[in-house]
Structures are given as structure tokens and as C-alpha cells.
C-alpha positions in Angstrom: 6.0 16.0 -40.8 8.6 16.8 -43.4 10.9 14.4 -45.3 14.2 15.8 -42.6 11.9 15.0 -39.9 10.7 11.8 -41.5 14.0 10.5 -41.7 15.0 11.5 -38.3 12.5 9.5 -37.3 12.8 6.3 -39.3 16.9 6.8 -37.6 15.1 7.1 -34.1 13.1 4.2 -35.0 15.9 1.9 -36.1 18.2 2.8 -33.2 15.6 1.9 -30.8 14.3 -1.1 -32.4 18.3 -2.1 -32.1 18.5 -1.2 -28.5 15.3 -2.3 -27.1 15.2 -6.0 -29.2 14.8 -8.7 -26.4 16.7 -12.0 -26.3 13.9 -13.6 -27.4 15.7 -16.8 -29.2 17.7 -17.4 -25.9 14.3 -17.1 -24.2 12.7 -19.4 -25.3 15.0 -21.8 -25.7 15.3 -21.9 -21.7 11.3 -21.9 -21.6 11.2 -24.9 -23.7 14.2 -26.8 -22.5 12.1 -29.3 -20.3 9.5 -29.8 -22.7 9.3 -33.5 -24.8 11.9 -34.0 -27.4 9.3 -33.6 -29.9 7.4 -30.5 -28.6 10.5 -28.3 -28.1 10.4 -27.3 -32.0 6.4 -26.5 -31.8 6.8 -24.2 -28.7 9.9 -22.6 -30.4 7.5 -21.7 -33.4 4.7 -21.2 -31.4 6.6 -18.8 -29.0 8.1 -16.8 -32.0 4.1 -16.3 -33.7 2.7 -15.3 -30.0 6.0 -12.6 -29.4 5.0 -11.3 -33.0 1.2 -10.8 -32.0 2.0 -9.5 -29.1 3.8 -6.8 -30.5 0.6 -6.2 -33.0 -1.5 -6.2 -30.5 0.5 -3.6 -28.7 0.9 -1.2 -31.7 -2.1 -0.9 -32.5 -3.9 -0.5 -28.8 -1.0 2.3 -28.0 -2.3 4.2 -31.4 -5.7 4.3 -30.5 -4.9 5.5 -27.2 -2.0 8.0 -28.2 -4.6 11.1 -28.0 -5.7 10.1 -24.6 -4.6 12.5 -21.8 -1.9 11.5 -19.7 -0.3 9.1 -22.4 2.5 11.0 -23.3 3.5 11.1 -20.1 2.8 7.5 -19.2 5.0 6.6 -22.2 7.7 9.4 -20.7 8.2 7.3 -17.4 7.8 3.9 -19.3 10.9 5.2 -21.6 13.4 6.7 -18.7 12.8 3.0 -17.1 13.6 1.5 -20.1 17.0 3.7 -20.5 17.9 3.3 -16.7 17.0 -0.9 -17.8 19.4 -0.5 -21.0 21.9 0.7 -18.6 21.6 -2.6 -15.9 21.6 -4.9 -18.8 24.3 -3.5 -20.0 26.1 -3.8 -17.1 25.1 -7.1 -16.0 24.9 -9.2 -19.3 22.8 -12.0 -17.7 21.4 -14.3 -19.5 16.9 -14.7 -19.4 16.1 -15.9 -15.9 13.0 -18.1 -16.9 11.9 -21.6 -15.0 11.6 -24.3 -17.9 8.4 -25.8 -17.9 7.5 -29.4 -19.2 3.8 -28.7 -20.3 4.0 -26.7 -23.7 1.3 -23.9 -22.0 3.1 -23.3 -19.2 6.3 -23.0 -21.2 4.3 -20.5 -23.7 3.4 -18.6 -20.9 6.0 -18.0 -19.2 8.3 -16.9 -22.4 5.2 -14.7 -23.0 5.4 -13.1 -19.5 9.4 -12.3 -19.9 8.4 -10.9 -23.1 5.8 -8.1 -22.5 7.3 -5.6 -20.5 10.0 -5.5 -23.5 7.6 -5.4 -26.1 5.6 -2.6 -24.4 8.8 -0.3 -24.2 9.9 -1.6 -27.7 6.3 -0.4 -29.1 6.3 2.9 -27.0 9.2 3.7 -28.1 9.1 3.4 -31.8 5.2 5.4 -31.2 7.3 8.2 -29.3 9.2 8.4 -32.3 7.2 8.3 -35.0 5.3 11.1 -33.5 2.0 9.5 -33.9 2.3 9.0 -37.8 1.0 5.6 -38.9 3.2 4.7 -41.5 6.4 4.8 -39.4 4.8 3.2 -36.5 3.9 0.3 -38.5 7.8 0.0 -39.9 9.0 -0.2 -36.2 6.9 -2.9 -35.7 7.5 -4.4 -39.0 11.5 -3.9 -38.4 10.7 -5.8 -34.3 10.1 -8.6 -35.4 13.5 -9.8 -37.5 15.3 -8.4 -34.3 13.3 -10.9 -32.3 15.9 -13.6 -32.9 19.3 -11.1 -32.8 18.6 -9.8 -29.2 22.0 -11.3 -27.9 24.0 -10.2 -31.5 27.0 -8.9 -30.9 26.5 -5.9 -33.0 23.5 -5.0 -31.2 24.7 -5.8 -27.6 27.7 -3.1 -28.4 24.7 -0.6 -28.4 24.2 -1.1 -24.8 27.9 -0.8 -23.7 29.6 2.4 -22.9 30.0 5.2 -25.0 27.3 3.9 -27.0 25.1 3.1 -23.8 25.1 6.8 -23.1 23.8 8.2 -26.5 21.0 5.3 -26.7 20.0 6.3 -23.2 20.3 9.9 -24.4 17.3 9.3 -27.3 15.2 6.6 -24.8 15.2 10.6 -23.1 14.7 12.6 -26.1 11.9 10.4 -27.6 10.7 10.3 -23.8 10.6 14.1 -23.4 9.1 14.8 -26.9 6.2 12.6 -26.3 5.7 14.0 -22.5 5.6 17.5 -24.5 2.6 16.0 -26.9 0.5 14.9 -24.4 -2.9 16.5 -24.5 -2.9 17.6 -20.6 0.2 19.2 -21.5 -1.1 20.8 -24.4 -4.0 21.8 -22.2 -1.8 23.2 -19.5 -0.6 27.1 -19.6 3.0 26.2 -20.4 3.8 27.6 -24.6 3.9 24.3 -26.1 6.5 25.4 -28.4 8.7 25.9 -24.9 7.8 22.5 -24.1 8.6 21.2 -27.8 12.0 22.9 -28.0 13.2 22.3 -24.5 11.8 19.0 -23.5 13.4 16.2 -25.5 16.9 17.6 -24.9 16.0 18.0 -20.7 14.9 14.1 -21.3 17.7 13.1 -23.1 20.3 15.0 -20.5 18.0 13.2 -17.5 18.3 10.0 -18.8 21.6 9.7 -19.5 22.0 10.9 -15.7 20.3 8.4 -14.8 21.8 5.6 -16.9 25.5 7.0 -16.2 24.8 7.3 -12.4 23.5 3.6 -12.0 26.7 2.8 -13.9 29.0 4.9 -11.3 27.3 3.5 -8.4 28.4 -0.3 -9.7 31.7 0.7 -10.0 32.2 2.1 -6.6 30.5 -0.5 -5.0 32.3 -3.1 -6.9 35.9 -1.1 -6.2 34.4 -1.0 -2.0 33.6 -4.6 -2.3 37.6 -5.5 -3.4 
């Protein structure tokens, strides 16, 4: 990878990290709103140390499993869900649904359980974009975790609102192209992976805004048939 590349990626990497940061602060403050007066700062800490393994834990289990066959393309659906998600939560803008708990445990795991899926699209998607190089796969996760508290910033919540919902969408589908391209079946296969690198991030990023633009169409006219 050269340095233009390298930095292209450290921008992918940053955007998504932006897009893709959960409301984390907000969710476990409804996890832990039952608990004891006195355990509701423990489980806020606790909660905030168990998001920030989990995200270790995932970083490091989807490098060792990047060459696998049929990963690329896993992470290729996982990412157009994840733009298609982008565009419901941005037009929904509900807060966490999470039961509050009174035993500290329970409340643990249920923050924990709202938190993986987003930490499994946050992680694939900085991998897709640092195109299997350590190094920048290490500053995603490293840049996740001071986002864990700013998922509901206002800055960051502009990200996921039309126009801008349309270009993050549009790299969820580039990044989500590219690493369907790298995967070893694909590789394998008898398509000219230089074909498959030149024309499948921008196919990705075209489909995904598609997708994210026509969920956002179908809302209106069903919110215009429903007046």
C-alpha cells in the first residue's frame, strides 16, 4: 500500500468510525437506570471497559480470519446492512430500546447485547478499509473507542442525515465491494481480479446508496399516503 492509498484509507477509516459509533453513553445509561443508587456508576464503568473489549476482541478474531474464503463476502453483506441500517436510523432517530435491569449482570448484559451487532459492523468496516494492513486496523479500533461516548453528537448524527447519509452509505458500499473483490473464493474464481478490483467498490457504493435512498423514498410516500 502506498502513502495516497494509506491515507485514503486512514479517511475511510475515520468516516466510518464517525458513522458507525453507537450510542453507547445513552445505552447504558437506560441499562443501568433501575439498578441501586450506588451501583449505577460501577455498571456505567464496567459497561464502558466490556464495549471496549469487545471491540478488541473483534478486531483481532476478524484479522485472523480475513484470509478465510468466503469473508470478504460475509463482511460485503454485513456492510450493505449496515448502510441500509445508517439510513433507518437516520430516519427514525430513536433513542436505544433496552429494558433496565435492577441486578448489575443483567444490566451488563443487556447493554452488551445492544452493543455487538454495532461493534461487529464498526470492526468490519474499519478491516474493509484498511485492506487487511495491521497498523490501520489497529487505529480504527483505537479511534472506536473515544467515539463510544459521542454516538448521539450532533456533529456526528449530521453524518447520517441527507445529503451526507447518501455519500456515507456510498463508502459502507465501496469498502463493501472492495473487500467482496479480495475474497479468496473470488480470487480463486475465473473473473480478472483486476475487473473485480476496478469495478466492484464503485457497483457497491452505487448499490448501497440505492438501497439507503430507496428505504428513505418508501418513508416518505408512505408517510405523505398516511396524511
Amino acid at each position: 500500500m502506498d502513502f495516497s492509498q494509506t491515507i485514503a484509507s486512514l479517511i475511510e477509516i475515520l468516516w466510518l468510525d464517525l458513522i458507525l459509533s453507537s450510542e453507547n453513553a445513552v445505552a447504558l445509561a437506560v441499562a443501568t437506570r433501575a439498578l441501586p443508587q450506588e451501583q449505577k456508576r460501577l455498571g456505567i464503568n464496567l459497561g464502558t471497559v466490556l464495549f471496549i473489549l469487545l471491540r478488541i476482541a473483534l478486531a483481532y478474531a476478524l484479522m485472523a480470519c480475513a484470509h478465510l474464503p468466503g469473508f470478504g463476502l460475509a463482511g460485503a453483506v454485513l456492510l450493505f446492512w449496515a448502510a441500509l441500517a445508517t439510513a433507518i436510523r437516520g430516519e427514525t432517530n430513536k433513542a436505544p430500546e433496552i429494558k433496565p435491569h435492577r441486578g448489575l449482570g443483567a444490566a451488563m448484559a443487556a447493554a452488551l447485547a445492544f452493543d455487538a451487532p454495532g461493534a461487529l459492523i464498526n470492526m468490519t468496516a474499519v478491516q474493509g478499509a484498511a485492506q487487511g494492513v495491521k497498523p490501520l486496523v489497529l487505529f480504527g479500533l483505537a479511534l472506536s473507542i473515544p467515539l463510544l461516548a459521542l454516538g448521539s453528537a450532533q456533529f456526528i448524527n449530521a453524518l447520517r442525515k441527507p445529503p451526507l447519509l447518501w455519500a456515507s452509505a456510498g463508502l459502507l458500499g465501496w469498502v463493501a465491494g472492495r473487500m467482496a473483490a479480495a475474497d479468496t473464493a473470488v480470487l480463486a474464481s475465473a473473473m480478472p481480479p483486476e475487473i473485480m478490483g476496478d469495478f466492484a467498490p464503485p457497483l457497491g457504493a452505487l448499490l448501497a446508496i440505492l438501497l439507503a435512498y430507496g428505504y428513505s423514498r418508501g418513508r416518505k410516500i408512505k408517510r405523505i399516503a398516511e396524511e
